[in-house]
LUMROKE-530357 format. One record per residue (C-alpha): residue number from 1; residue in one letter; x, y, z; chain. Coordinates in Angstrom, 2 decimals. Example, Ala and Ser with C-alpha at 12.3 -4.5 7.8 and 13.67 -1.06 7.14 Angstrom:
BEGIN
<node resi="1" resn="a" x="12.30" y="-4.50" z="7.80" chain="A"/>
<node resi="2" resn="s" x="13.67" y="-1.06" z="7.14" chain="A"/>
***
This chain:
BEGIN
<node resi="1" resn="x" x="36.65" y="-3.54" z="26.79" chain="A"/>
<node resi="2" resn="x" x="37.77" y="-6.47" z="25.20" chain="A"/>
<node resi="3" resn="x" x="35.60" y="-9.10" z="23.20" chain="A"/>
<node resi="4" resn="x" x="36.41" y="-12.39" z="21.53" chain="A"/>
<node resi="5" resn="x" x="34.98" y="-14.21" z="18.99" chain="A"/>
<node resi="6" resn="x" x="35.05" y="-17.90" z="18.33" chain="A"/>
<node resi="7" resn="x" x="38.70" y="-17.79" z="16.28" chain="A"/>
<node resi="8" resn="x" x="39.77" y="-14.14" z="16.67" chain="A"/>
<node resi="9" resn="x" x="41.19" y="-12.16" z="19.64" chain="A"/>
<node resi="10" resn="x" x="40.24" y="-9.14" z="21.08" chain="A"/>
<node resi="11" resn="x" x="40.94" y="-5.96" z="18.92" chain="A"/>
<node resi="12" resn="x" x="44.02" y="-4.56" z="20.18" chain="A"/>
<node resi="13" resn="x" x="42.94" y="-1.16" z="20.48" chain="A"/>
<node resi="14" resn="x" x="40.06" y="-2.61" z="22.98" chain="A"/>
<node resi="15" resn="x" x="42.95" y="-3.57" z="25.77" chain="A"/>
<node resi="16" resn="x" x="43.92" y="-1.06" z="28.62" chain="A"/>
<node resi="17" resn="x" x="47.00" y="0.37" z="27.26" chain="A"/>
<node resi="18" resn="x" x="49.74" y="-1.86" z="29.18" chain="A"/>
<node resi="19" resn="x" x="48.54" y="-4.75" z="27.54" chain="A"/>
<node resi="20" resn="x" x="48.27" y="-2.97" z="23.92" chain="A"/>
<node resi="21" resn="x" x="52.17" y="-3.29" z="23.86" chain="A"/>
<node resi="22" resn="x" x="52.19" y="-6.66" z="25.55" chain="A"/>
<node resi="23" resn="x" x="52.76" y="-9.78" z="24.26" chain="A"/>
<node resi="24" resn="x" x="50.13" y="-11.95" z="22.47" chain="A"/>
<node resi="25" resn="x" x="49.60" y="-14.08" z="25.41" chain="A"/>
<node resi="26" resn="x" x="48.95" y="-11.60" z="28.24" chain="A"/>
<node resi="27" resn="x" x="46.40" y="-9.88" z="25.44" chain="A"/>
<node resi="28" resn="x" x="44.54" y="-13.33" z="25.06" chain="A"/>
<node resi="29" resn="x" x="44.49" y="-14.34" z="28.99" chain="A"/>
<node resi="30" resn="x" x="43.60" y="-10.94" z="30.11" chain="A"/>
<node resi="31" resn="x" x="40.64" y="-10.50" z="27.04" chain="A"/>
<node resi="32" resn="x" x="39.26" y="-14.10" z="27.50" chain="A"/>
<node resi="33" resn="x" x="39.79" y="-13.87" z="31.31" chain="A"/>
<node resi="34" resn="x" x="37.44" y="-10.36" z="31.14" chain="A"/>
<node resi="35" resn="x" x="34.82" y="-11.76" z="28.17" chain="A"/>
<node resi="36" resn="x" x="33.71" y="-14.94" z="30.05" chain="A"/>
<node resi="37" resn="x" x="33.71" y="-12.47" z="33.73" chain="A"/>
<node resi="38" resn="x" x="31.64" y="-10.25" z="32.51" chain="A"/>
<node resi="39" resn="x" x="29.04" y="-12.52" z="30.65" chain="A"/>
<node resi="40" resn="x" x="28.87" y="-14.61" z="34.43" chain="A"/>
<node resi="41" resn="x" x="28.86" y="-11.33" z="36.47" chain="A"/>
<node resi="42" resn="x" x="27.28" y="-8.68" z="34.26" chain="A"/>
<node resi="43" resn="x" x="29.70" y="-6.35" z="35.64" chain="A"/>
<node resi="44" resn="x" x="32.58" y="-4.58" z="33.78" chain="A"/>
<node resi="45" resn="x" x="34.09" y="-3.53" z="37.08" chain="A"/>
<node resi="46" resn="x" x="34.36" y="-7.01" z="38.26" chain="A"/>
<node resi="47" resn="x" x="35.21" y="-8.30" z="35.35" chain="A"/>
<node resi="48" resn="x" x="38.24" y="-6.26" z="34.78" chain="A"/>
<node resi="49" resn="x" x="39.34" y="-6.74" z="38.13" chain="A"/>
<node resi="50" resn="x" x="39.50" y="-10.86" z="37.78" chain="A"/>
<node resi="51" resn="x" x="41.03" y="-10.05" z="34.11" chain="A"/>
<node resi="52" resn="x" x="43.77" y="-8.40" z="36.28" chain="A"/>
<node resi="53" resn="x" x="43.67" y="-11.47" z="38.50" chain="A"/>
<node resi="54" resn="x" x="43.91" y="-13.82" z="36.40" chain="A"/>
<node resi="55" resn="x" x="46.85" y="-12.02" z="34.00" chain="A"/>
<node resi="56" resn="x" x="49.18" y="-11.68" z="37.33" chain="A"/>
<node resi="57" resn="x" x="48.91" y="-15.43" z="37.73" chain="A"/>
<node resi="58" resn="x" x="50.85" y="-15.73" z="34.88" chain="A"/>
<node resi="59" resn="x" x="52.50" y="-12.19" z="34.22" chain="A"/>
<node resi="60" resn="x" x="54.19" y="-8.98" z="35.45" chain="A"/>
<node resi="61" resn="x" x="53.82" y="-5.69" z="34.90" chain="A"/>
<node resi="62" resn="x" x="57.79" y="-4.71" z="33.57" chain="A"/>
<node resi="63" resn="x" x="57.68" y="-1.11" z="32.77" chain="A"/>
<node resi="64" resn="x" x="55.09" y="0.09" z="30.64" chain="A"/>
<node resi="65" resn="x" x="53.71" y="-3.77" z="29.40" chain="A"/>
<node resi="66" resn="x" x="53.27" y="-7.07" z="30.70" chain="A"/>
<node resi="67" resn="x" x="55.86" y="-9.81" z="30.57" chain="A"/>
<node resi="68" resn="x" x="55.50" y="-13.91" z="31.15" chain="A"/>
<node resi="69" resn="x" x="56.67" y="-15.02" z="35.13" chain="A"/>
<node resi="70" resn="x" x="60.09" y="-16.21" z="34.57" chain="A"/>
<node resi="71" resn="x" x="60.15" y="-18.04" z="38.28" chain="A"/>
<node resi="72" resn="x" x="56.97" y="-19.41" z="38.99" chain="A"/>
<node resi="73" resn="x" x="53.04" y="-19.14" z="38.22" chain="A"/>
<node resi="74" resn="x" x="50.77" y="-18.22" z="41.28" chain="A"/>
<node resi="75" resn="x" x="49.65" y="-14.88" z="42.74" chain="A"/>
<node resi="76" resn="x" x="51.65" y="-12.16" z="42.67" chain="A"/>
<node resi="77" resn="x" x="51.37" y="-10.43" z="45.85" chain="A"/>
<node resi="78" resn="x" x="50.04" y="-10.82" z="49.24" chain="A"/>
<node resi="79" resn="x" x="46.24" y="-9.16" z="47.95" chain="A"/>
<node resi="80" resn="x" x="46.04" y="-11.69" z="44.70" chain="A"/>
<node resi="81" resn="x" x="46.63" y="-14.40" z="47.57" chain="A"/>
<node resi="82" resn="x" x="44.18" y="-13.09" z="49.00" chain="A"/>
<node resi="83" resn="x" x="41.35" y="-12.91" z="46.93" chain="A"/>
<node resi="84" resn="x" x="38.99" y="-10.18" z="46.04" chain="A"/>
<node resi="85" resn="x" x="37.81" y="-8.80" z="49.94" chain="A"/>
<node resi="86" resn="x" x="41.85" y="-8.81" z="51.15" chain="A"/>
<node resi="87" resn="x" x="42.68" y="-5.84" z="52.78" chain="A"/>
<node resi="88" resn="x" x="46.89" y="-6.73" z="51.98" chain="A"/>
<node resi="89" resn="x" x="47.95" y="-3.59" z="49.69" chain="A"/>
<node resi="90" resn="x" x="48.69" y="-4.83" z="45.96" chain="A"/>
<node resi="91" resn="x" x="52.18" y="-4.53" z="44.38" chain="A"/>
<node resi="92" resn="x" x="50.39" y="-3.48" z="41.37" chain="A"/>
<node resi="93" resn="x" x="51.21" y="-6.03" z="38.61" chain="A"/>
<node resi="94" resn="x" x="54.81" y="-6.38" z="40.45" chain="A"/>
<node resi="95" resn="x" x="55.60" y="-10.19" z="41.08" chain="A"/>
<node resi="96" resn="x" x="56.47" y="-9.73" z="44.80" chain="A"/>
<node resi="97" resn="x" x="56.30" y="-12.92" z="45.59" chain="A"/>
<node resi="98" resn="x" x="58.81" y="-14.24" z="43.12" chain="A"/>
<node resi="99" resn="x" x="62.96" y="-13.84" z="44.37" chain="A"/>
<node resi="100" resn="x" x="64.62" y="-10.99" z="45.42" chain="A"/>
<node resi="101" resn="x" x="67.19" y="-11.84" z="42.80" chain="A"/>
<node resi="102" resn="x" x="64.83" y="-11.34" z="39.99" chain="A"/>
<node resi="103" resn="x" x="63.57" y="-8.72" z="41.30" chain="A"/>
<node resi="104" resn="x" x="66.64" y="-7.17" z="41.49" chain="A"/>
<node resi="105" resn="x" x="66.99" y="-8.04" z="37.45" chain="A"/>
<node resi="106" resn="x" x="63.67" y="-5.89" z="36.87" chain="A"/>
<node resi="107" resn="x" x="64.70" y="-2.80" z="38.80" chain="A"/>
<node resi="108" resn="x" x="68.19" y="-2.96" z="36.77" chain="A"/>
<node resi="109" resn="x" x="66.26" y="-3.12" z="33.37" chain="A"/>
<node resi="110" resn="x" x="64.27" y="-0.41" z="34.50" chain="A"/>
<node resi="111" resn="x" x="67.31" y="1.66" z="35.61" chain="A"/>
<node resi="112" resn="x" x="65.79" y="1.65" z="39.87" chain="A"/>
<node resi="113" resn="x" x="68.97" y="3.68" z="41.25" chain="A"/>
<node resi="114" resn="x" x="70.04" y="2.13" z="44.37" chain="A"/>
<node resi="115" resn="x" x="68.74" y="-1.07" z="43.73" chain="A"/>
<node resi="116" resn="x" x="71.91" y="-2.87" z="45.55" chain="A"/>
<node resi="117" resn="x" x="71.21" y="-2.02" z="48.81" chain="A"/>
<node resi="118" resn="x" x="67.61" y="-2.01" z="48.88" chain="A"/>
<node resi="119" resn="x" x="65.18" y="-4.62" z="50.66" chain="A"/>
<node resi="120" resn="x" x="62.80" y="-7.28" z="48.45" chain="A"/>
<node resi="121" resn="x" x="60.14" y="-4.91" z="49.86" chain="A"/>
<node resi="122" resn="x" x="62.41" y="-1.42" z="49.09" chain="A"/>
<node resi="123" resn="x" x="62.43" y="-3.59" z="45.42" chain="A"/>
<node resi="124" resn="x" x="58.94" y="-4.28" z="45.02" chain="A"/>
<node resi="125" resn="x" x="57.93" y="-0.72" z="45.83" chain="A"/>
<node resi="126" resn="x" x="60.85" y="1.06" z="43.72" chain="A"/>
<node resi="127" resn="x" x="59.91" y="-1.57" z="40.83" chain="A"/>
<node resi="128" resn="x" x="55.90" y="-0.42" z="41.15" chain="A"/>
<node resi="129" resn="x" x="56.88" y="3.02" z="40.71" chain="A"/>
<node resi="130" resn="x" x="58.77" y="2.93" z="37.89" chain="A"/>
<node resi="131" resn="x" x="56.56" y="1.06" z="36.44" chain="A"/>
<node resi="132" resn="x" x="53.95" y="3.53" z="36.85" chain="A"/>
<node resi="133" resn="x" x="56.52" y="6.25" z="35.77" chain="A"/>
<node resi="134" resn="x" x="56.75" y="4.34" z="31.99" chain="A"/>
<node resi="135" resn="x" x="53.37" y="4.04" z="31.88" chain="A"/>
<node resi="136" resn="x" x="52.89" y="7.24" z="32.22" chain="A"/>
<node resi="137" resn="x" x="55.39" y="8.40" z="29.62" chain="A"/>
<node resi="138" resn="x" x="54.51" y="5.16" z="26.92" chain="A"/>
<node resi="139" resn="x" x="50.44" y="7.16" z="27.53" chain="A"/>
<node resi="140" resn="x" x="51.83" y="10.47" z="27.09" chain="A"/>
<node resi="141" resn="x" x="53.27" y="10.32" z="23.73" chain="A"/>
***
């Protein structure tokens, strides 16, 4: 996992694979987020997990990479409010807190058939999986 130094950033190929083809800022949050976790907690579990945290406090997960909140900073679903023992299901990198508008604008970039007469909630799940459908493909070749 990742590892900074005192002027460099974490080597790219060190990043899970969404945030290899994000931009430079998600890289540095998530990699500083996950050195100075796991040096406190000793845990590489843990610290990925409040890497993750900490990245959807200021991102969200667009496809196969990781794009700056357009609306607002804060968490990003009902389980980042939460904290670390919520039970609330995650959106999985899916800013469901932020308008049903923009959410709208996501699922339309990502082609989400259908996406003008679903729900915010119908949105936030149909943006999650396609999500996880160009992550898939971006891994697979």
């Amino acid at each position: 996992m990742p590892k900074t130094g005192k002027d460099d950033h974490a080597k790219k190929g060190e990043l899970p694979s969404t945030l290899q083809r994000s931009e430079r800022k998600a890289q540095d949050t998530f990699a500083k987020t996950y050195d100075s976790a796991l040096e406190e907690y000793g845990d590489e579990e843990r610290a990925a997990r409040t890497a993750y945290s900490a990245l959807k406090h200021t991102h969200e997960k667009v496809g196969d990479h990781w794009e700056g909140k357009k609306e607002e900073y804060g968490p990003s679903d009902q389980h980042a409010a939460g904290g670390r023992d919520s039970r609330a299901e995650t959106a999985g990198g899916v800013d469901a807190n932020s308008s049903k508008q923009h959410l709208y604008e996501v699922a339309k970039r990502l082609g989400v058939e259908g996406r003008s007469y679903m729900t915010k909630k119908e949105l936030v799940e149909a943006v999650r999986k396609a999500n996880d459908s160009a992550t898939r493909r971006a891994r697979e070749g």
